[in-house]
VOLUM-39357 format. One line per 2 residues: number of its first residue (from 1); their letters; for each residue x, y, z of N, C-alpha, C, O. Coordinates in Angstrom, 1 decimal, decimal comma. Example, Ala and Ser with C-alpha at 12.3 -4.5 7.8 and 13.67 -1.06 7.14 Angstrom:
% VOLUM-39357
1	AS	13,2/-5,7/7,8/12,3/-4,5/7,8/13,2/-3,3/7,8/14,2/-3,3/8,5 | 12,8/-2,2/7,1/13,7/-1,1/7,1/12,9/0,0/7,9/13,4/1,1/8,0
***
This chain:
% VOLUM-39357
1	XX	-1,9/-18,1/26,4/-2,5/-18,8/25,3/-1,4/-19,4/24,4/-0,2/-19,0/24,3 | -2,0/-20,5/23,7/-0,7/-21,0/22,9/-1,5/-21,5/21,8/-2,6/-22,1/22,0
3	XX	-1,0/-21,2/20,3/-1,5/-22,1/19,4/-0,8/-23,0/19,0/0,4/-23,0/19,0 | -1,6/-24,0/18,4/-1,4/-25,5/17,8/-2,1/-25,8/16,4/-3,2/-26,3/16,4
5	XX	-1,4/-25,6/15,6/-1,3/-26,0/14,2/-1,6/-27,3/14,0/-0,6/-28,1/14,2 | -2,7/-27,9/13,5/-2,5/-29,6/13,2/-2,6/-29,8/12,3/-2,9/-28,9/11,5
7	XX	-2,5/-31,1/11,8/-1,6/-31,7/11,1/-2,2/-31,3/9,7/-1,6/-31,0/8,6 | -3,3/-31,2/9,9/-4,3/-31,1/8,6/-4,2/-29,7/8,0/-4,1/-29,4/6,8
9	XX	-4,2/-28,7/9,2/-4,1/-27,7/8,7/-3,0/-27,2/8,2/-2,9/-26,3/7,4 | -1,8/-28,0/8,8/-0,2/-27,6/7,5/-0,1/-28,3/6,2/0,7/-28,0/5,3
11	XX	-1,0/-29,0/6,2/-1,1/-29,6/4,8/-1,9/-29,0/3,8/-1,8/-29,3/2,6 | -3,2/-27,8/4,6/-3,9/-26,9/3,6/-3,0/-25,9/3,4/-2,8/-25,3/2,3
13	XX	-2,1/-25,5/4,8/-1,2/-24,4/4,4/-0,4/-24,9/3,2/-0,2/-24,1/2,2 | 0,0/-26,0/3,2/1,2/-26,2/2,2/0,6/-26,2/0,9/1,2/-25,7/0,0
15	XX	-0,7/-26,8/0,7/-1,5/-26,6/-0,4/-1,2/-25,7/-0,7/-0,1/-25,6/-1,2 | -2,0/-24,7/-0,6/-2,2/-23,1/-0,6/-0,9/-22,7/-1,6/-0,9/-22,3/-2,7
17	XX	0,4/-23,1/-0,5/1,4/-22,6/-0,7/1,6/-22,7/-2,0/1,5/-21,7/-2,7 | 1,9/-24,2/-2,5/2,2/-25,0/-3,8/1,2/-23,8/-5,1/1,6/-23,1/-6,0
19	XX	-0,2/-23,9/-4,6/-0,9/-23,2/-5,4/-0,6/-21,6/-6,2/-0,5/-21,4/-7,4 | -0,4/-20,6/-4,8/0,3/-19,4/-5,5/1,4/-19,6/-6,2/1,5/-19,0/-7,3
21	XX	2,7/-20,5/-5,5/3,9/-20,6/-6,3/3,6/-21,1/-7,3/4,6/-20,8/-8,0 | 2,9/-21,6/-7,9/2,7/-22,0/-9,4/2,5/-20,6/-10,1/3,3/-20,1/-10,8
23	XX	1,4/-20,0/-9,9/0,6/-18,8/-10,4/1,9/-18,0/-10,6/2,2/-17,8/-11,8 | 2,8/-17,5/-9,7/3,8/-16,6/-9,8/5,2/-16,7/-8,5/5,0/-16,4/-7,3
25	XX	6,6/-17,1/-9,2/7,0/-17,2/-7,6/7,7/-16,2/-7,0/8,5/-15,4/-7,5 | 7,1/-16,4/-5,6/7,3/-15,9/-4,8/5,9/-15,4/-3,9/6,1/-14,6/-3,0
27	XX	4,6/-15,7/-4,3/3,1/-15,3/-4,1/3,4/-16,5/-3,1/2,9/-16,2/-2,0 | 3,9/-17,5/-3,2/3,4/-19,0/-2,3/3,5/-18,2/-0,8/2,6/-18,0/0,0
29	XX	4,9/-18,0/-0,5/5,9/-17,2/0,2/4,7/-16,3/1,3/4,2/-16,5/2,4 | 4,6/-15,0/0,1/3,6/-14,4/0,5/2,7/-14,5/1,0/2,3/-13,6/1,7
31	XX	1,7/-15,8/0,8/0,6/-16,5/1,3/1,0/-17,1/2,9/0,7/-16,8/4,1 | 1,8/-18,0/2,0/2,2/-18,2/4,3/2,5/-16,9/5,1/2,0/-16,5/6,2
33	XX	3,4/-16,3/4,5/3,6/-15,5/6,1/2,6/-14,4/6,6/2,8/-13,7/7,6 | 1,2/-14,1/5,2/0,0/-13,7/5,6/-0,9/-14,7/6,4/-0,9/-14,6/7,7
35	XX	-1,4/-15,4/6,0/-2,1/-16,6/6,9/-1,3/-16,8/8,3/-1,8/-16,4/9,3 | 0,0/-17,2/8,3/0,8/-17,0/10,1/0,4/-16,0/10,4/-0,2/-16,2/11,5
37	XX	0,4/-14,3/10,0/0,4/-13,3/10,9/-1,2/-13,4/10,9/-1,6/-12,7/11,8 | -2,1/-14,1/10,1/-3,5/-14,1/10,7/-3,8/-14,9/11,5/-4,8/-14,7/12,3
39	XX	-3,2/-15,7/11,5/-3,1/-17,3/12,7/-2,3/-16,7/14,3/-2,5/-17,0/15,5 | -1,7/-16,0/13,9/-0,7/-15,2/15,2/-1,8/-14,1/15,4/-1,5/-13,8/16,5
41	XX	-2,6/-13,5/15,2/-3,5/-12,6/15,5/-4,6/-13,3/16,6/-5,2/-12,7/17,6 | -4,8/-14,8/16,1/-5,9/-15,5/17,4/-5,1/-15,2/18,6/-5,8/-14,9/19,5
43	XX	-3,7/-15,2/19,0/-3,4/-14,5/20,4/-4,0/-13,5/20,9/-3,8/-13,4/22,1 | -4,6/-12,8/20,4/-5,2/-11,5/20,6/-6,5/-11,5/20,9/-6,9/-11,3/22,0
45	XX	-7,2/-11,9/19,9/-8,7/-12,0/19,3/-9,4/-13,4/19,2/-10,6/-13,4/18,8 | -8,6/-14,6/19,6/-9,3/-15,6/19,5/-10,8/-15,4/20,3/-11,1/-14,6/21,2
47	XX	-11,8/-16,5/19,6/-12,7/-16,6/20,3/-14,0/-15,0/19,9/-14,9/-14,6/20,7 | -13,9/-14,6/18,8/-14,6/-13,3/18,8/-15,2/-13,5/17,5/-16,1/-12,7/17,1
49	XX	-14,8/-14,8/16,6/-15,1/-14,9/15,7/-16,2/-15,7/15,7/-16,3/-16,6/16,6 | -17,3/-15,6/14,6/-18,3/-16,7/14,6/-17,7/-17,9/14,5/-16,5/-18,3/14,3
51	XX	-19,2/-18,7/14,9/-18,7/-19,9/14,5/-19,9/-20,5/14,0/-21,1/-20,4/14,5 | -19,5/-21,2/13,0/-20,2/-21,1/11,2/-20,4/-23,0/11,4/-21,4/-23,3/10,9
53	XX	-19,7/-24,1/12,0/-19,9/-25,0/11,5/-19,4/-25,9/12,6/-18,2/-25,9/13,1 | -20,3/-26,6/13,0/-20,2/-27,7/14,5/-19,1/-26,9/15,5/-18,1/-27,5/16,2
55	XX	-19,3/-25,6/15,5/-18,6/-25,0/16,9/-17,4/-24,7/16,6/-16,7/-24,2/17,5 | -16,8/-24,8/15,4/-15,5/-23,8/14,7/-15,6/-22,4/15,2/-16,6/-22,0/15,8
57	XX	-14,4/-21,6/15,0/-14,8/-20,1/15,1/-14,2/-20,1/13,0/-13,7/-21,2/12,6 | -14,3/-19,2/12,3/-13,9/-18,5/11,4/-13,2/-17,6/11,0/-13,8/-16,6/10,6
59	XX	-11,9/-17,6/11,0/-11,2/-16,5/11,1/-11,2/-15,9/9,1/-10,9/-16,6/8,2 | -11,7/-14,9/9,1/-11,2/-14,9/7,5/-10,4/-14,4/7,4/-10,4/-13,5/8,2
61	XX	-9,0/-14,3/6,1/-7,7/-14,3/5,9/-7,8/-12,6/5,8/-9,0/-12,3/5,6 | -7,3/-11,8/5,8/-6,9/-10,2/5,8/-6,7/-10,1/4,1/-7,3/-9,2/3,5
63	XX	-5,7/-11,3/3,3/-5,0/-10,6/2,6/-5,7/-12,1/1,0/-5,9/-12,0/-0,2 | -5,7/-13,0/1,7/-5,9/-14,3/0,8/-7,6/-15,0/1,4/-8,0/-15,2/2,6
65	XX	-8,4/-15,4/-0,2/-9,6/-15,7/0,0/-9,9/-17,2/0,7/-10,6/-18,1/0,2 | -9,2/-17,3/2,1/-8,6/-18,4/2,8/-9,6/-18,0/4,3/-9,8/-16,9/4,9
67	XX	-10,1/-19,5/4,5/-10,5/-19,1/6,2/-9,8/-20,2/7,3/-9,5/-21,3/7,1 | -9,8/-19,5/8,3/-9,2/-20,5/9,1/-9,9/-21,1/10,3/-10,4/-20,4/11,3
69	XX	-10,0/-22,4/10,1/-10,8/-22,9/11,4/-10,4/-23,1/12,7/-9,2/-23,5/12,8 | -11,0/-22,9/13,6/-10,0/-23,0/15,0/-11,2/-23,3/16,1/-12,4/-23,0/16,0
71	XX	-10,6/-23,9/17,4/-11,1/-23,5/18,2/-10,6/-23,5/20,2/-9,8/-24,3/20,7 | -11,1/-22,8/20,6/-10,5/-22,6/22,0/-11,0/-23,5/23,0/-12,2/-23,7/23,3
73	XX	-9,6/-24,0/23,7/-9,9/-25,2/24,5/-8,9/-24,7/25,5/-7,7/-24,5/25,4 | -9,7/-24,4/26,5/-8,8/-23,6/27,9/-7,9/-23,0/27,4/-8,4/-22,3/26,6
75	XX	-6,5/-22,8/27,4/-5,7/-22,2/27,0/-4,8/-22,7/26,0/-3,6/-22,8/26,1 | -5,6/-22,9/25,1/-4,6/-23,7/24,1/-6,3/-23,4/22,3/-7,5/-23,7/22,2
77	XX	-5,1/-22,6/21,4/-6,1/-22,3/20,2/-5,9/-23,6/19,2/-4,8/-23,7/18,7 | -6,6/-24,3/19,0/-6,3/-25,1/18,2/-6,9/-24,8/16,5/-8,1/-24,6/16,2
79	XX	-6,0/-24,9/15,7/-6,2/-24,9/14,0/-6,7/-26,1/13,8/-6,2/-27,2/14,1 | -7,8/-26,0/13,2/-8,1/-27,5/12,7/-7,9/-28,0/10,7/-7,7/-29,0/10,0
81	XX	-8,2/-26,3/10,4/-8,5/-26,2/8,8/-7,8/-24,9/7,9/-7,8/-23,9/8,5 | -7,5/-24,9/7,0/-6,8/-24,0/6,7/-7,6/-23,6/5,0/-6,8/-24,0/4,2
83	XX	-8,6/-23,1/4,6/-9,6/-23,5/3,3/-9,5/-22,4/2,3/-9,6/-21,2/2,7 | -9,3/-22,6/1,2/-9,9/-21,7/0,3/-11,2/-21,2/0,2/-11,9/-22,0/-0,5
85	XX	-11,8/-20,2/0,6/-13,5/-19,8/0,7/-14,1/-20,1/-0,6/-15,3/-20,4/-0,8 | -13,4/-20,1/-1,4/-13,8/-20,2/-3,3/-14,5/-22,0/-3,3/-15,4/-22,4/-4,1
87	XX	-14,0/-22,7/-2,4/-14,3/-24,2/-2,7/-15,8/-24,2/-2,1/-16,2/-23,5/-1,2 | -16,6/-25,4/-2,8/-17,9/-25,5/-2,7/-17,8/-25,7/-1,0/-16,9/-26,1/-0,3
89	XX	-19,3/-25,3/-0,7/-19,9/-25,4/1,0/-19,8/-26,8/1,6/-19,1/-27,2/2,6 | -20,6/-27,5/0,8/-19,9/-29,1/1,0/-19,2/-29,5/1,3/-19,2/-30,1/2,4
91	XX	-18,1/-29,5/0,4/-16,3/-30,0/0,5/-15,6/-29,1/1,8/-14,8/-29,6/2,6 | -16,0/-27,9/1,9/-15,5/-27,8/3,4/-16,0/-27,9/4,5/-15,4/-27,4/5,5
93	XX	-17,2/-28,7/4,7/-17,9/-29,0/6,0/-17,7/-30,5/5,6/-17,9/-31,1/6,7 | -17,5/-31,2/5,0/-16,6/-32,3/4,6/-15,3/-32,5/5,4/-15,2/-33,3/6,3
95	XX	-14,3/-31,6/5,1/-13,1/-31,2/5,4/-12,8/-31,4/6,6/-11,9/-32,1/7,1 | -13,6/-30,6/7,0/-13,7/-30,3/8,7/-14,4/-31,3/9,7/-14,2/-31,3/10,9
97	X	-15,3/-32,3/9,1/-15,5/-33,3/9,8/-14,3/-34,7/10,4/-14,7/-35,7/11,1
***
């Protein structure tokens, strides 16, 4: 299996990122390399997660109120979204379209 990060979803990651590092630095830091070891976890477990919205699976973050969208295409996991769960229902089925 292989994951693939797109484009959109390094830009919620980088969000994210910018976000905690404001709050306090070095939290940004912390946020990515939780989210990667949750994103590196679909090697394992992909595919076990619901799937909540036009055929996403849902991974929710271990450590940050973050979900990640993905989904499995033969042997290849693809990220589509990288979300804060706090944002309205809308804006992230928005997002993901």
């Amino acid at each position: 299996m292989k994951i693939r990060i797109l484009d959109r979803a390094e830009e919620d990651l980088l969000h994210g990122y910018h976000f905690y590092e404001e709050q306090e630095i070095g939290i940004g830091s912390y946020f990515l390399s939780n989210l990667y070891a949750d994103i590196e976890s679909l090697l394992s477990y992909a595919g076990i997660h619901p799937k909540t919205y036009k055929g996403y699976h849902r991974l929710l973050s271990n450590r940050f109120p973050y979900a990640v969208y993905y989904t499995v295409e033969g042997e290849e996991i693809r990220i589509y979204a990288v979300v804060d769960c706090r944002r309205d229902p809308s804006w992230i089925e928005g997002h993901l379209e």
